[in-house]
C-alpha positions as CSV (number, residue, x, y, z in Angstrom):
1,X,21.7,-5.8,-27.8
2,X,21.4,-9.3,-26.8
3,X,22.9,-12.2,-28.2
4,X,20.6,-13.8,-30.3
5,X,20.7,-10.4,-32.0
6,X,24.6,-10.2,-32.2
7,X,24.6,-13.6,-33.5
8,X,21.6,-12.9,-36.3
9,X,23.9,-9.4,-37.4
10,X,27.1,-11.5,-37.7
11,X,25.7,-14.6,-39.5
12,X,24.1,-12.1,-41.9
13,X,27.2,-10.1,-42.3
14,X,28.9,-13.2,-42.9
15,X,26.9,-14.4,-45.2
16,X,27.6,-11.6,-47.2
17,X,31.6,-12.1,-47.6
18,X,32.6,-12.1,-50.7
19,X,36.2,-12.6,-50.7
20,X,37.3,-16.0,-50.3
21,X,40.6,-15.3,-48.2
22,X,38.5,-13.8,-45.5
23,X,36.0,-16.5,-45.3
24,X,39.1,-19.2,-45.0
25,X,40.5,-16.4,-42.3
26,X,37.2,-16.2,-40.7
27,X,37.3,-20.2,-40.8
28,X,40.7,-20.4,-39.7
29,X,39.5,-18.6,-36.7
30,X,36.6,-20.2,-35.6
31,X,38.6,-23.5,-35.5
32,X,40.7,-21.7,-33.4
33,X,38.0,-21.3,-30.8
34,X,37.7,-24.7,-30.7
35,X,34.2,-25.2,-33.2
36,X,34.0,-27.1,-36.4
37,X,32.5,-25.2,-38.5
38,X,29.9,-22.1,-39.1
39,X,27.1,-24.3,-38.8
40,X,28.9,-26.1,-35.2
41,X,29.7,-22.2,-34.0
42,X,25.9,-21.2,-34.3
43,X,24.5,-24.4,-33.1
44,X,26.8,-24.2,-30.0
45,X,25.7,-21.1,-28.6
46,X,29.2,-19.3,-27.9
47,X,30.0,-17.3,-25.5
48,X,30.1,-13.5,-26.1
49,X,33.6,-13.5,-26.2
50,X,33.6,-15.6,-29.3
51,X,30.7,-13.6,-30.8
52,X,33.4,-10.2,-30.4
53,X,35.7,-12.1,-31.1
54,X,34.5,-12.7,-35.0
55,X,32.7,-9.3,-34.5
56,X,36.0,-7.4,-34.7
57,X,38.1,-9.7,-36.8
58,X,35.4,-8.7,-39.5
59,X,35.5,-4.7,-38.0
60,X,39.5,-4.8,-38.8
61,X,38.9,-6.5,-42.2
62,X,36.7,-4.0,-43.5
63,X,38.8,-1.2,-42.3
């Protein structure tokens, strides 16, 4: 899978949260990787490790 896909699946499933403490979670932790925003994180062009990163803090949250 490349990237641009990774990042297509995860803004979608983003997108797609519902509950508001996950999206300020999810917020909190893009910060953390030293972006802005959503809009700054896709713009920027992370790294994969950022895109896994995201990928399984939303993995453990639906679990």
């Amino acid at each position: 899978m490349t990237i641009e896909t990774r990042l297509n699946a995860l803004k979608s499933r983003i997108s797609a949260i519902l509950n508001d403490d996950l999206r300020y979670a999810l917020a909190e932790r893009i910060r953390e990787l030293g972006y802005i925003d959503l809009r700054d994180f896709f713009q920027a062009r992370p790294v994969l490790a950022h895109v896994h990163a995201l990928e399984r803090m939303l993995l453990v949250a639906r679990a």
